[in-house]
VMD Tcl script that builds the backbone (N, CA, C; Angstrom):
set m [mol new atoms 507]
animate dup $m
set s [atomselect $m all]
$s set {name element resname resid chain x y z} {
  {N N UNK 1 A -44.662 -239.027 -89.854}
  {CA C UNK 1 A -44.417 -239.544 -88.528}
  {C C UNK 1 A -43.047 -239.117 -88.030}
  {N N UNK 2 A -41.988 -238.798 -89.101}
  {CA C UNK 2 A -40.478 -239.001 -88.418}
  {C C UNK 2 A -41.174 -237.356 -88.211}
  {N N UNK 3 A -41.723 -236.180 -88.612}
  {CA C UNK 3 A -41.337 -235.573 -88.507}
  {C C UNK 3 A -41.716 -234.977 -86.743}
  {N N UNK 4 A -42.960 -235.514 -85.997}
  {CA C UNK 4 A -43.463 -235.841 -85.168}
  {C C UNK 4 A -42.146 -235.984 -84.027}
  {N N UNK 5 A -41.746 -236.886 -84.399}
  {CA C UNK 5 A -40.539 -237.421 -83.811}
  {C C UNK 5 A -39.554 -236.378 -83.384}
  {N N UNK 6 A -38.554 -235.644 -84.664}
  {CA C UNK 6 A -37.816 -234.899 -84.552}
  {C C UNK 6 A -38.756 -233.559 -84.189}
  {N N UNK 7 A -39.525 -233.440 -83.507}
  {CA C UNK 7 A -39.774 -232.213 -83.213}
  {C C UNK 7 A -40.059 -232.118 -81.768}
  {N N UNK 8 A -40.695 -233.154 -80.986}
  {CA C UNK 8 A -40.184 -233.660 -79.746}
  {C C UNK 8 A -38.643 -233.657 -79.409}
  {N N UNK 9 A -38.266 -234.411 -80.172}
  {CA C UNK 9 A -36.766 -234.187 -79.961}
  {C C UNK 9 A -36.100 -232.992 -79.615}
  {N N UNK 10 A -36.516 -232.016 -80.730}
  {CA C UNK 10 A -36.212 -231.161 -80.899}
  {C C UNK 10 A -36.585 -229.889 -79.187}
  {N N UNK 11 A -37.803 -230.161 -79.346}
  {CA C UNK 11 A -38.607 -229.264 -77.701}
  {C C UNK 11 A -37.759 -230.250 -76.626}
  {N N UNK 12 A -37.358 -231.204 -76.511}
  {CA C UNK 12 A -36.622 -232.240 -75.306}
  {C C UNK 12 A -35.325 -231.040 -75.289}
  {N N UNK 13 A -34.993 -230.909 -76.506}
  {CA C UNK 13 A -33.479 -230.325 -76.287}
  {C C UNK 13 A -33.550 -228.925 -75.576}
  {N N UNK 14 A -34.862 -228.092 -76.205}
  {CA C UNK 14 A -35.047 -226.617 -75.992}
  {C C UNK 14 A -35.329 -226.480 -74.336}
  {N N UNK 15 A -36.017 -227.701 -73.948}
  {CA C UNK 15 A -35.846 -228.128 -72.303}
  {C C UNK 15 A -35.126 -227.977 -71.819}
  {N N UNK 16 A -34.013 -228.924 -72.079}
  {CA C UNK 16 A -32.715 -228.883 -71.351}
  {C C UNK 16 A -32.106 -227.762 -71.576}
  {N N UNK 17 A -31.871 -227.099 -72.602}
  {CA C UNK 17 A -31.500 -225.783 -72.739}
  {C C UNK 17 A -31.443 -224.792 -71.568}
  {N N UNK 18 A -32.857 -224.674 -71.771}
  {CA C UNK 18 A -33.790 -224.113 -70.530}
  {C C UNK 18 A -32.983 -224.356 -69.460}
  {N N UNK 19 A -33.365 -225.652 -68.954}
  {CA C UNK 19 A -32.877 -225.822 -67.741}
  {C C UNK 19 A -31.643 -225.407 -67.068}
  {N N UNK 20 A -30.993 -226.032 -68.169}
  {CA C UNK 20 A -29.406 -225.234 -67.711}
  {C C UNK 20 A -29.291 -224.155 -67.551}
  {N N UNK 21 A -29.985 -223.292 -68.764}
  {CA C UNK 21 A -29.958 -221.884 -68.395}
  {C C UNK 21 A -30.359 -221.468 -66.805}
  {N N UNK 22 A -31.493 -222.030 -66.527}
  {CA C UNK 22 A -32.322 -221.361 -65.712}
  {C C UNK 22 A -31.343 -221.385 -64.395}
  {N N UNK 23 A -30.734 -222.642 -64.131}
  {CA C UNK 23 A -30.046 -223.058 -63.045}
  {C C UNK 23 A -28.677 -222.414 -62.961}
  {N N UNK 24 A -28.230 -222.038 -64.193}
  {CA C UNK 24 A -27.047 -221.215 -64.643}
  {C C UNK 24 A -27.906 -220.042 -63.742}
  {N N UNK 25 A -28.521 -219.436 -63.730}
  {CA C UNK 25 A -29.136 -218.081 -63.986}
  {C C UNK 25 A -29.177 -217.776 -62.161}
  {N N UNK 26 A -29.918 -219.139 -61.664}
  {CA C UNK 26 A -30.110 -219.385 -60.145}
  {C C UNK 26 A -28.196 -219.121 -59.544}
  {N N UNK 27 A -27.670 -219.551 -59.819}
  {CA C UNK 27 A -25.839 -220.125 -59.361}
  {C C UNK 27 A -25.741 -218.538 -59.571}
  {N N UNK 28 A -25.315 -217.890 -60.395}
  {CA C UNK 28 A -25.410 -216.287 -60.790}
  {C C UNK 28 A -25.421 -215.303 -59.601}
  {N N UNK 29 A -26.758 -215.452 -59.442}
  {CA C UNK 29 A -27.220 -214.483 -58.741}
  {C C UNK 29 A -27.131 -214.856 -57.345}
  {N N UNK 30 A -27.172 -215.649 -56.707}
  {CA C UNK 30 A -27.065 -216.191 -55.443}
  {C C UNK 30 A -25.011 -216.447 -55.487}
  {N N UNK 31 A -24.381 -216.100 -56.420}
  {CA C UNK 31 A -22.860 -215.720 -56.108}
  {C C UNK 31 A -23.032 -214.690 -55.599}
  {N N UNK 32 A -23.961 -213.584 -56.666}
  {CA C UNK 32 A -23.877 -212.074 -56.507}
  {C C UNK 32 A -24.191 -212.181 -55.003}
  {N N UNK 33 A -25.236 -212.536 -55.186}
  {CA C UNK 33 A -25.542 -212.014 -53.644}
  {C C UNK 33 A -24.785 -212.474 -52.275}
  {N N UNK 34 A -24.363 -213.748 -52.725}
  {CA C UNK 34 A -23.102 -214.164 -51.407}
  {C C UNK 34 A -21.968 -212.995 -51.800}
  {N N UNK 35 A -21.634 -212.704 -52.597}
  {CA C UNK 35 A -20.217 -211.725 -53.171}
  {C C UNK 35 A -20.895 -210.393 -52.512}
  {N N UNK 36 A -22.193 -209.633 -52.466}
  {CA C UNK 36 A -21.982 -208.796 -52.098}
  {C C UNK 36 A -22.456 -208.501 -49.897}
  {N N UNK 37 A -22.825 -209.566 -49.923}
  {CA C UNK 37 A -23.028 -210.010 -48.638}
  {C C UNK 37 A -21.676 -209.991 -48.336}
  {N N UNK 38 A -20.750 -210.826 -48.251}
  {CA C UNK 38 A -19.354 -210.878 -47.990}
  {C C UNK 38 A -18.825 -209.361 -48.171}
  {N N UNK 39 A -18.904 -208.670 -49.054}
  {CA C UNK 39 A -18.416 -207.440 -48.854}
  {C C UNK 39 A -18.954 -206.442 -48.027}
  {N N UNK 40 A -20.268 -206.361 -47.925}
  {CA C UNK 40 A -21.073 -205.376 -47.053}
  {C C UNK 40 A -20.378 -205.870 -45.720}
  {N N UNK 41 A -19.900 -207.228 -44.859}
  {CA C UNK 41 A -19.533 -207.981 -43.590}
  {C C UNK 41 A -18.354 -206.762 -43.600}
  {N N UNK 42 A -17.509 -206.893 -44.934}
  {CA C UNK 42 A -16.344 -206.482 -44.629}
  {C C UNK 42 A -15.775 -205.279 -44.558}
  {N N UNK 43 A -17.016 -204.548 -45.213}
  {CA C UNK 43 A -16.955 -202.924 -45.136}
  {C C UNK 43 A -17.383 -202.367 -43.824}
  {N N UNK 44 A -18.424 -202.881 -43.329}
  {CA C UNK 44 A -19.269 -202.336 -42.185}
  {C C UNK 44 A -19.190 -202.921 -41.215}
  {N N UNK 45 A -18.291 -203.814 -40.733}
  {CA C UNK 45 A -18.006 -205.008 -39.548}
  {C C UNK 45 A -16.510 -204.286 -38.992}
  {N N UNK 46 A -16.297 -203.115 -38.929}
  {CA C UNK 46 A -14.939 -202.849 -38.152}
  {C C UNK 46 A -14.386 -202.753 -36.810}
  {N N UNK 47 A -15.787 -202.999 -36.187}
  {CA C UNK 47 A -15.260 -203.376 -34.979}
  {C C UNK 47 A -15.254 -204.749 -34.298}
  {N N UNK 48 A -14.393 -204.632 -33.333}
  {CA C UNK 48 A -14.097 -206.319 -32.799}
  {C C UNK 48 A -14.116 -206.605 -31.590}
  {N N UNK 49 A -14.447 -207.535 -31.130}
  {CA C UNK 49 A -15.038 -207.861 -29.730}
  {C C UNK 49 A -14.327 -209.495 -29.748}
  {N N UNK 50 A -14.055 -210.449 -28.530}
  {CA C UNK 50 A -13.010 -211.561 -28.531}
  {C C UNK 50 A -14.105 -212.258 -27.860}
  {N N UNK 51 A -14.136 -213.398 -28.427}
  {CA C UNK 51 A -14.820 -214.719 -27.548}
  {C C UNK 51 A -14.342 -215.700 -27.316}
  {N N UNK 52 A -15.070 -216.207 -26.509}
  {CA C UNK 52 A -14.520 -217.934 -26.231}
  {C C UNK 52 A -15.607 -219.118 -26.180}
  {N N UNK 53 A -14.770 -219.839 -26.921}
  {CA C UNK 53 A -16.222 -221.157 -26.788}
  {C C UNK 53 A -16.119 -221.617 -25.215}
  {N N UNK 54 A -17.095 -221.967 -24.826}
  {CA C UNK 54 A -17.557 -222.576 -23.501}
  {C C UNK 54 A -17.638 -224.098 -23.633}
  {N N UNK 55 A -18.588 -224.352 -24.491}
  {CA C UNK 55 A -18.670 -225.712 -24.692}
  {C C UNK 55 A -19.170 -225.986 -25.768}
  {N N UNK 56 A -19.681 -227.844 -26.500}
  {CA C UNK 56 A -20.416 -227.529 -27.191}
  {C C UNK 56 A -21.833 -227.890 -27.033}
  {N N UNK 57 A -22.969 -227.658 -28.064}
  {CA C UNK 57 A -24.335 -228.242 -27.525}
  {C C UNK 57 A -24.839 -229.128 -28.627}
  {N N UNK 58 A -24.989 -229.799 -27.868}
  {CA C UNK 58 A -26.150 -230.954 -28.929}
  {C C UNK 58 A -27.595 -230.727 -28.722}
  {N N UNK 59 A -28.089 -230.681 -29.764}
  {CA C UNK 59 A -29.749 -230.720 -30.086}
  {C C UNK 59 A -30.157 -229.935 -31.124}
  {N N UNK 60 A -30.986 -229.853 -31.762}
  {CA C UNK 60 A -31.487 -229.640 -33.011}
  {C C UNK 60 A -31.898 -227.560 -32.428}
  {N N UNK 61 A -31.637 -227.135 -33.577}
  {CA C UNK 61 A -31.507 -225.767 -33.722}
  {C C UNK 61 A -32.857 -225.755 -34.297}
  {N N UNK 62 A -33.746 -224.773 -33.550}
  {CA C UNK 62 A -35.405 -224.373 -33.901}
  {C C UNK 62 A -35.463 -223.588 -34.651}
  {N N UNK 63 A -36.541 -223.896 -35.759}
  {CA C UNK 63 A -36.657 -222.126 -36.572}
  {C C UNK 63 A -36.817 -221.035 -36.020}
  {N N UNK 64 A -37.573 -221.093 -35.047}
  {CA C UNK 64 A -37.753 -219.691 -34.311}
  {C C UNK 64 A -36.629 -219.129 -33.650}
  {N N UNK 65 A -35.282 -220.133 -32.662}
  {CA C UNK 65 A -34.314 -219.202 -32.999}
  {C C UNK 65 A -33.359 -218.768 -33.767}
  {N N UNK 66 A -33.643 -219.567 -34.966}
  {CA C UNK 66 A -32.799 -219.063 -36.594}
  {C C UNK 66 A -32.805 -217.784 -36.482}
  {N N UNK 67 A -34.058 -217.066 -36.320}
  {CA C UNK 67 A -34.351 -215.549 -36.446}
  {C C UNK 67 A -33.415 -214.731 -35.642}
  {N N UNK 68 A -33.250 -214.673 -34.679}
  {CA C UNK 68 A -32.442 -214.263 -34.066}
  {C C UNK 68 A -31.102 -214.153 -34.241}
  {N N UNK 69 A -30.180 -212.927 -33.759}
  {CA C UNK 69 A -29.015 -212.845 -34.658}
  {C C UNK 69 A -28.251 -213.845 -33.727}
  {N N UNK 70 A -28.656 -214.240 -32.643}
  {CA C UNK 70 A -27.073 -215.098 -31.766}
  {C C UNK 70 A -27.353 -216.371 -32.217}
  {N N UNK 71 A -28.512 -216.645 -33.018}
  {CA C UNK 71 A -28.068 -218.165 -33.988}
  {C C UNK 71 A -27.544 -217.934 -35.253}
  {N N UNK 72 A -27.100 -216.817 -35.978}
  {CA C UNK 72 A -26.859 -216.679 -37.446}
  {C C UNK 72 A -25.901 -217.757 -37.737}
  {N N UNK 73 A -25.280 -218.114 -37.007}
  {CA C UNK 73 A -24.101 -219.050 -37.273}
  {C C UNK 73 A -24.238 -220.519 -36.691}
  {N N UNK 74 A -25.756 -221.009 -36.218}
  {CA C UNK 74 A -25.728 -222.089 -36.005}
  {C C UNK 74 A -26.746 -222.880 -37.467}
  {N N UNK 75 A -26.116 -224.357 -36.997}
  {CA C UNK 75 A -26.708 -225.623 -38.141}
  {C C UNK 75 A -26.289 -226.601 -37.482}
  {N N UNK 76 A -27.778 -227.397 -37.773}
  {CA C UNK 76 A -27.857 -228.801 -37.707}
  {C C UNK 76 A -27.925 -228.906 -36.117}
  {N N UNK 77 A -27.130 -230.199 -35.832}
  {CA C UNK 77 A -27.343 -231.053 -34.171}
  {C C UNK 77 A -26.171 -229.980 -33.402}
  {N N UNK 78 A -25.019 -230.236 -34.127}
  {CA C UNK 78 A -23.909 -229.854 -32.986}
  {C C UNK 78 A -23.694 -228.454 -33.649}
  {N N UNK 79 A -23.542 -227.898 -32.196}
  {CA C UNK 79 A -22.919 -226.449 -32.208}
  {C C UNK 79 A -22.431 -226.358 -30.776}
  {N N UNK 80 A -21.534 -225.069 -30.984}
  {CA C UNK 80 A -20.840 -224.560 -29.867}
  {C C UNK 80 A -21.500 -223.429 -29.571}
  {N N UNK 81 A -21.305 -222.811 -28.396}
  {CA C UNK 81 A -21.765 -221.635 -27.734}
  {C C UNK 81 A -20.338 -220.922 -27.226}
  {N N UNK 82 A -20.456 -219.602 -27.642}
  {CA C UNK 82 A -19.195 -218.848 -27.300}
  {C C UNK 82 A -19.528 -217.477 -26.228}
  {N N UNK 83 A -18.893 -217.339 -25.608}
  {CA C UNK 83 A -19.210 -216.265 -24.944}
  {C C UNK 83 A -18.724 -215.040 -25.001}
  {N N UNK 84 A -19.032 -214.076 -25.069}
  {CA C UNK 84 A -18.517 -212.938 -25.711}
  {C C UNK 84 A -17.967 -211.793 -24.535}
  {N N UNK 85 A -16.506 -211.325 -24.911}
  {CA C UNK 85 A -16.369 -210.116 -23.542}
  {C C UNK 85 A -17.545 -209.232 -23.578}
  {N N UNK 86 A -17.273 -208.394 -22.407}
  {CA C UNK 86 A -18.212 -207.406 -22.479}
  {C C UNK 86 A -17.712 -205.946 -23.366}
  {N N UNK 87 A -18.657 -205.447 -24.104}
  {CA C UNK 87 A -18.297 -204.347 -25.104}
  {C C UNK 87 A -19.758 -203.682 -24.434}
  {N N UNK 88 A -19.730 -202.337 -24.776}
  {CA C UNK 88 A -20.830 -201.023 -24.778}
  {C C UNK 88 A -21.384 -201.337 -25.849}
  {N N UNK 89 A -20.997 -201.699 -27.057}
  {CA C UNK 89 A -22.161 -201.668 -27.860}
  {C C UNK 89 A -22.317 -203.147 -28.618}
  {N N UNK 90 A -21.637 -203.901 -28.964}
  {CA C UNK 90 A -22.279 -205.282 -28.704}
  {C C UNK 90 A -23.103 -205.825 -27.675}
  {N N UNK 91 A -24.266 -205.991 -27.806}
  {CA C UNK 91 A -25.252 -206.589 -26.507}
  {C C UNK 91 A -25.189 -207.917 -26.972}
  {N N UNK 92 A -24.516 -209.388 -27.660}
  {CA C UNK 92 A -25.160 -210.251 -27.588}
  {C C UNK 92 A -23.700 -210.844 -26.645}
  {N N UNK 93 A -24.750 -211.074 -25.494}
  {CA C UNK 93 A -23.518 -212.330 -24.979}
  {C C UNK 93 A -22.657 -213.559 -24.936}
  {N N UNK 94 A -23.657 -214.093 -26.016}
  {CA C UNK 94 A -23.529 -215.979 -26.301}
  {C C UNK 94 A -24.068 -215.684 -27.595}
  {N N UNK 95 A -23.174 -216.452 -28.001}
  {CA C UNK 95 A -23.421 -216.358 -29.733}
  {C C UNK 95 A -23.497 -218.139 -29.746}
  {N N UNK 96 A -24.250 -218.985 -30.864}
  {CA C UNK 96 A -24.708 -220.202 -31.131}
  {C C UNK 96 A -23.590 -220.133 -32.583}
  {N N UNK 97 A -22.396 -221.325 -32.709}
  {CA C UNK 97 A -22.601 -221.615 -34.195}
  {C C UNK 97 A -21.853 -222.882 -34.686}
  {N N UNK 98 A -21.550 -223.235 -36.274}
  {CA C UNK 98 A -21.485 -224.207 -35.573}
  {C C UNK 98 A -19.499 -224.555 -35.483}
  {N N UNK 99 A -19.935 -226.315 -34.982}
  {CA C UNK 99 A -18.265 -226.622 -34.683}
  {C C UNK 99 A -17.393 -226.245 -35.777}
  {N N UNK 100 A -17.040 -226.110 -36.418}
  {CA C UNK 100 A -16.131 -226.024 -37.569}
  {C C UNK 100 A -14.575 -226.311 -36.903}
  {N N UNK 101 A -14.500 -227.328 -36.219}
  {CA C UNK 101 A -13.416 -227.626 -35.470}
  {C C UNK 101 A -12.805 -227.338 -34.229}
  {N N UNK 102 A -13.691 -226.079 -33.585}
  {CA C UNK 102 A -13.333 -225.499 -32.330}
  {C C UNK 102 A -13.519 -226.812 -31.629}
  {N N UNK 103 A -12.555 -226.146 -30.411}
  {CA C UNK 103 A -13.216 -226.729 -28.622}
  {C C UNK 103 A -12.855 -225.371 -27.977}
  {N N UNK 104 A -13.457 -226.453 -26.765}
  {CA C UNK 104 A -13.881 -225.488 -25.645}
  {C C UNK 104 A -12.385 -224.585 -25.136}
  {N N UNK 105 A -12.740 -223.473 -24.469}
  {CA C UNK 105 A -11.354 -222.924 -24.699}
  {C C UNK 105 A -10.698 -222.022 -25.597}
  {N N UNK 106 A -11.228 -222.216 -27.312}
  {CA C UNK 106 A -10.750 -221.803 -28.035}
  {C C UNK 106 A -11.140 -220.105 -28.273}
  {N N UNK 107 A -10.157 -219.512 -28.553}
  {CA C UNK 107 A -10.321 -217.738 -28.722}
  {C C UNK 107 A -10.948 -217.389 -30.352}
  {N N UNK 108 A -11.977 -216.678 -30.607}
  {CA C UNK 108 A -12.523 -216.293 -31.669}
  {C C UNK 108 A -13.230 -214.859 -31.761}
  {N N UNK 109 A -12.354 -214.167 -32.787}
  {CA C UNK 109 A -12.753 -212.899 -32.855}
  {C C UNK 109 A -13.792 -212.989 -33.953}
  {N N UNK 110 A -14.491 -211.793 -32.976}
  {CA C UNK 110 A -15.906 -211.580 -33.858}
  {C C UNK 110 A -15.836 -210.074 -34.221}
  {N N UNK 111 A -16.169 -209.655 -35.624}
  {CA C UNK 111 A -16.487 -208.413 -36.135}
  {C C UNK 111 A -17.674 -208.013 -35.876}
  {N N UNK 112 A -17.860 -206.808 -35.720}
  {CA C UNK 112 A -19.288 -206.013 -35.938}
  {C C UNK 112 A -19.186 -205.009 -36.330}
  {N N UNK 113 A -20.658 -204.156 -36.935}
  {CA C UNK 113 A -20.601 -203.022 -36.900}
  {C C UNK 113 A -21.362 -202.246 -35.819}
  {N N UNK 114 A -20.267 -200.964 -35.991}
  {CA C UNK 114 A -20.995 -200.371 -34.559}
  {C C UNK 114 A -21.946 -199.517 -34.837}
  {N N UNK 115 A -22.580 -199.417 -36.073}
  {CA C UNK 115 A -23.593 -198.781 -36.329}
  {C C UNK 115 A -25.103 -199.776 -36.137}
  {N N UNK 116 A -24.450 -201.034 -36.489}
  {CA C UNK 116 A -25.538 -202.026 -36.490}
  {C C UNK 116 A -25.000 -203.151 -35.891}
  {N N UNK 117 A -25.038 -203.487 -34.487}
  {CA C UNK 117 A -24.434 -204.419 -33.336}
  {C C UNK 117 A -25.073 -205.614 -34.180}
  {N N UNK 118 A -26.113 -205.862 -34.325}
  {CA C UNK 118 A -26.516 -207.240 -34.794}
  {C C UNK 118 A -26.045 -208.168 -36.207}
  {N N UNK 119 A -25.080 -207.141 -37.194}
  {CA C UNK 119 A -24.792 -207.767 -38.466}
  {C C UNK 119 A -23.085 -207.925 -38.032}
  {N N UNK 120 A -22.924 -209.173 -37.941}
  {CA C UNK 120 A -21.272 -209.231 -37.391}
  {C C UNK 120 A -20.927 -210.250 -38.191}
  {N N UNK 121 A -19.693 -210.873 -37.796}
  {CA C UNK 121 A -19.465 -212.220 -38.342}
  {C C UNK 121 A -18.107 -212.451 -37.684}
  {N N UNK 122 A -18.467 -214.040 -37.767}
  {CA C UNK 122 A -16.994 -214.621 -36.734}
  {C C UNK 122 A -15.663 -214.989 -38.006}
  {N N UNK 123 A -14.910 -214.501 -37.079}
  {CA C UNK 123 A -13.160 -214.304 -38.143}
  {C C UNK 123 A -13.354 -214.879 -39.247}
  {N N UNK 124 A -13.572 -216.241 -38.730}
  {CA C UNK 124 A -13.200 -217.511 -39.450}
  {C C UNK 124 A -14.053 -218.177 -40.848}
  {N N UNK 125 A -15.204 -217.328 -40.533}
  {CA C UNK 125 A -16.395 -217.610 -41.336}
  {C C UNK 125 A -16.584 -216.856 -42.284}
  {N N UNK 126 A -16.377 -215.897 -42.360}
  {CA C UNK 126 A -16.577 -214.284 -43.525}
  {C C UNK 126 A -16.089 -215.206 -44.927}
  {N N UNK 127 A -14.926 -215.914 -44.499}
  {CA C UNK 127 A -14.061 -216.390 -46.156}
  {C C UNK 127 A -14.793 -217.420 -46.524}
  {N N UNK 128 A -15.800 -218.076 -45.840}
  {CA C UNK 128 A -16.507 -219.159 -46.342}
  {C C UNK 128 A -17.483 -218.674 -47.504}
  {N N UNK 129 A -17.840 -217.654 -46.836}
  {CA C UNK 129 A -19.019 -216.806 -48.278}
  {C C UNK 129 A -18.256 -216.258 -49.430}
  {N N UNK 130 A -17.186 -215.959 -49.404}
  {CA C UNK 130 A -16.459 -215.230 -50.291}
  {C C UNK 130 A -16.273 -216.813 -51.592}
  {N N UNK 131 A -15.661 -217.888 -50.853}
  {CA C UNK 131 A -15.671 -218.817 -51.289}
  {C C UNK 131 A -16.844 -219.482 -52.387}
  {N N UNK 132 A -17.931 -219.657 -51.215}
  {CA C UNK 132 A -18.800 -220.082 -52.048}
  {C C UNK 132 A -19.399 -218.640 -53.124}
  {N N UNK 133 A -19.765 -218.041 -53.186}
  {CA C UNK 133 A -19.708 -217.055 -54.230}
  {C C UNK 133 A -18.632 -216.805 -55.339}
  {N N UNK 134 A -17.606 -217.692 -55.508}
  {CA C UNK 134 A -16.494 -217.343 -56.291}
  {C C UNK 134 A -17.093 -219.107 -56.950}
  {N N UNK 135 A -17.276 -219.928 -56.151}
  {CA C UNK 135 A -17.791 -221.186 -56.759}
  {C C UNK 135 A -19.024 -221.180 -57.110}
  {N N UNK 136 A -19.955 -220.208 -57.010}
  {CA C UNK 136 A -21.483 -219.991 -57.136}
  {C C UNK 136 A -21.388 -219.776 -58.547}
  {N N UNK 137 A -20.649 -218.378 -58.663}
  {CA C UNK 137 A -20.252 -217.842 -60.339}
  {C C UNK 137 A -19.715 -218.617 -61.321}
  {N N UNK 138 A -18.482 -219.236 -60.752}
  {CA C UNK 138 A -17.871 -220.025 -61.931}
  {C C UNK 138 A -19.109 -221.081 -62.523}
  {N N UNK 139 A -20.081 -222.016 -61.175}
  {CA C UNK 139 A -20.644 -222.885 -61.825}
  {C C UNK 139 A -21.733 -222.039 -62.454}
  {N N UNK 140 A -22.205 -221.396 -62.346}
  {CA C UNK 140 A -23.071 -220.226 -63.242}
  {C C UNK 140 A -23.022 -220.113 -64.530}
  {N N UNK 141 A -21.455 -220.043 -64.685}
  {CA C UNK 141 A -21.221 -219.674 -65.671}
  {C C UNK 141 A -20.515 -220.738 -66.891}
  {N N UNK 142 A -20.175 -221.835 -65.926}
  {CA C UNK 142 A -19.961 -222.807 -67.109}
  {C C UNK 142 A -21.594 -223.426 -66.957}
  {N N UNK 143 A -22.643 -223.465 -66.114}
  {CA C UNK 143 A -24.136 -223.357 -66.913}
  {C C UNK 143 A -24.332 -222.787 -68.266}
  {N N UNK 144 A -24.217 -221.422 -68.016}
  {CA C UNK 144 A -24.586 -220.804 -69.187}
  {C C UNK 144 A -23.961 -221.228 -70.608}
  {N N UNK 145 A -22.533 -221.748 -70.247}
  {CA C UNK 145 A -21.358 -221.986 -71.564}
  {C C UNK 145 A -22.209 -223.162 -71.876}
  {N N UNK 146 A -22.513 -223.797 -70.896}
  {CA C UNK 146 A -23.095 -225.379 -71.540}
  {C C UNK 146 A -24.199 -225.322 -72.382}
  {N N UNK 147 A -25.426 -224.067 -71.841}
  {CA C UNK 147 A -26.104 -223.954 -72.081}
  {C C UNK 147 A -26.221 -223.847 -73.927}
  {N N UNK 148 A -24.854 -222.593 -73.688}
  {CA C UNK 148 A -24.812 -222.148 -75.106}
  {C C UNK 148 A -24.324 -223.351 -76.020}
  {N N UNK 149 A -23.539 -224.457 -75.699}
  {CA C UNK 149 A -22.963 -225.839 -76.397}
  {C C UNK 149 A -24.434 -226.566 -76.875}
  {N N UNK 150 A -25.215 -226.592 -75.557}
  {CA C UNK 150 A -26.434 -227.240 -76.229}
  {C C UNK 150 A -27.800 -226.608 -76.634}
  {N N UNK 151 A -27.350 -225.065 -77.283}
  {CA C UNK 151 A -28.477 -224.329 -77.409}
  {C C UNK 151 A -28.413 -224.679 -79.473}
  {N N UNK 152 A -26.548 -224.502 -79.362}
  {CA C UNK 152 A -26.103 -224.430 -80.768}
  {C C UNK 152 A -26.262 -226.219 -81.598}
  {N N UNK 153 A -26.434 -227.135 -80.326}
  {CA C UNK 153 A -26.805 -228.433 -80.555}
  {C C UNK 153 A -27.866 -228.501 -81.201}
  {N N UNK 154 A -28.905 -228.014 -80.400}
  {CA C UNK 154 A -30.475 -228.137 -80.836}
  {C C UNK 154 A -31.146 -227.543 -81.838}
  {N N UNK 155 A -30.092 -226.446 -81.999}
  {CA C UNK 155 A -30.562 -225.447 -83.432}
  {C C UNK 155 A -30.061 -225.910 -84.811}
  {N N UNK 156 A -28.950 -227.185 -84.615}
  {CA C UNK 156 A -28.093 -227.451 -85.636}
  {C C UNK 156 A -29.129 -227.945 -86.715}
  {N N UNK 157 A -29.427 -227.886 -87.930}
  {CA C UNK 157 A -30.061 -229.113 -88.862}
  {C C UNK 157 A -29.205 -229.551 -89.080}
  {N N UNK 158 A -29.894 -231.156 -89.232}
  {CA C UNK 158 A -29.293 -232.501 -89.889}
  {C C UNK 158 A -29.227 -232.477 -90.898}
  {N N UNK 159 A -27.912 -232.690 -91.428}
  {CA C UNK 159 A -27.353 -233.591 -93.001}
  {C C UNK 159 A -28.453 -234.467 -92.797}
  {N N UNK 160 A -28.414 -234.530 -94.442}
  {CA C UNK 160 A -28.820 -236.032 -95.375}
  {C C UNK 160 A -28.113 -236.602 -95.632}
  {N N UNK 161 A -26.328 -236.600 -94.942}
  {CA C UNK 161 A -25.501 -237.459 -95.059}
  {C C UNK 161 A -25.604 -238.691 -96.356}
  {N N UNK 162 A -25.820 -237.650 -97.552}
  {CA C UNK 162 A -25.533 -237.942 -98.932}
  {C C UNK 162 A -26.643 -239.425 -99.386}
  {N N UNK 163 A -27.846 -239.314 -98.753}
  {CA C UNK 163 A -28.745 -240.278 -98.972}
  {C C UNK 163 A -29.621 -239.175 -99.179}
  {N N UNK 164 A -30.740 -240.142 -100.337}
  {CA C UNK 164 A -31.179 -239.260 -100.974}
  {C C UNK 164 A -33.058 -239.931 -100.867}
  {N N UNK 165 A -33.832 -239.063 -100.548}
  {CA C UNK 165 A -35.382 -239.144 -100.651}
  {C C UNK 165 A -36.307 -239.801 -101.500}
  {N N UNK 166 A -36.426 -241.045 -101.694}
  {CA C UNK 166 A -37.063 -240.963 -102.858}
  {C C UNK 166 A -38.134 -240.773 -103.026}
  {N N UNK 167 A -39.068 -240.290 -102.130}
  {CA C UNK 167 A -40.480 -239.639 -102.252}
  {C C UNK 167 A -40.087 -238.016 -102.601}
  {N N UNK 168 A -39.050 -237.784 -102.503}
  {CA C UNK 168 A -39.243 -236.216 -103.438}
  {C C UNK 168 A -38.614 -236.579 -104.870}
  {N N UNK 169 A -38.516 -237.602 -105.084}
  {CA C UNK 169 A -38.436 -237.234 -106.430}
  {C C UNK 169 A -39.244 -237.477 -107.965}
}
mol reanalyze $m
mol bondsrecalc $m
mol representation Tube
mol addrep $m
């Protein structure tokens, strides 16, 4: 029966193992990919165009215009709307995103590339991804360390802590 026992035990641990790993594994790759997102912004975004917020808007942001690049930068209820000078090769006029402390009034440069008008990003925002991708990895990776703390847990055998069987003898 005990042995029943410790072997559940044992698959409970190889679980959690798992898990951590797996979620280690998720944090990882979704750094990578914020880390190399953030760099592609910053390689290929060299040109710059100046906006201004107008105001802000309340109401819930639709999936359907998620798709669109002049919401890339909106979430949730409140957002601002900025208006953009006129450039030749930027076509979006009003960009959606959200407050992150602006008001109305306020000046915000936006990058683009001029090969691809639609992949830009506003000043202020580029370092937010860099951020979370530097915190994506680390927790990734103390996943994995944990992982390995409780991989070497579950593999350990138990002492007989100097008590002795007496059905084997």
């Amino acid at each position: 029966m005990s042995n029943n026992r410790e072997g559940a035990s044992r698959s409970a641990k190889m679980f959690c193992v798992g898990l951590v790993a797996f979620f280690g594994l998720v944090f990882v790759c979704g750094g990578i990919f914020m880390m190399h997102r953030y760099n592609d912004f910053k390689e290929k975004c060299t040109a710059v165009v100046n906006g201004t917020v107008e105001r802000e808007v309340v109401g819930k942001v639709h999936a359907d215009d998620l798709a669109s690049p002049e919401y890339r930068y909106a979430a949730g209820k409140f957002n601002i709307l900025i208006n953009v000078e006129d450039d030749a090769v930027f076509r979006h006029k009003n960009i959606y995103a959200e407050i992150n402390g602006r008001k109305a009034g306020d000046a915000i440069s936006i990058y683009y590339s001029p090969d691809d008008p639609d992949l830009y990003y506003l000043s202020d925002r580029v370092d937010n991804d860099r951020t979370a991708a530097i915190f994506a990895l680390a927790a990734g990776g103390a996943m994995f360390v944990g992982a390995a703390f409780l991989l070497r847990l579950a593999l350990k055998t138990p002492k007989d802590n100097g008590k002795v069987d007496l059905r084997k003898i």
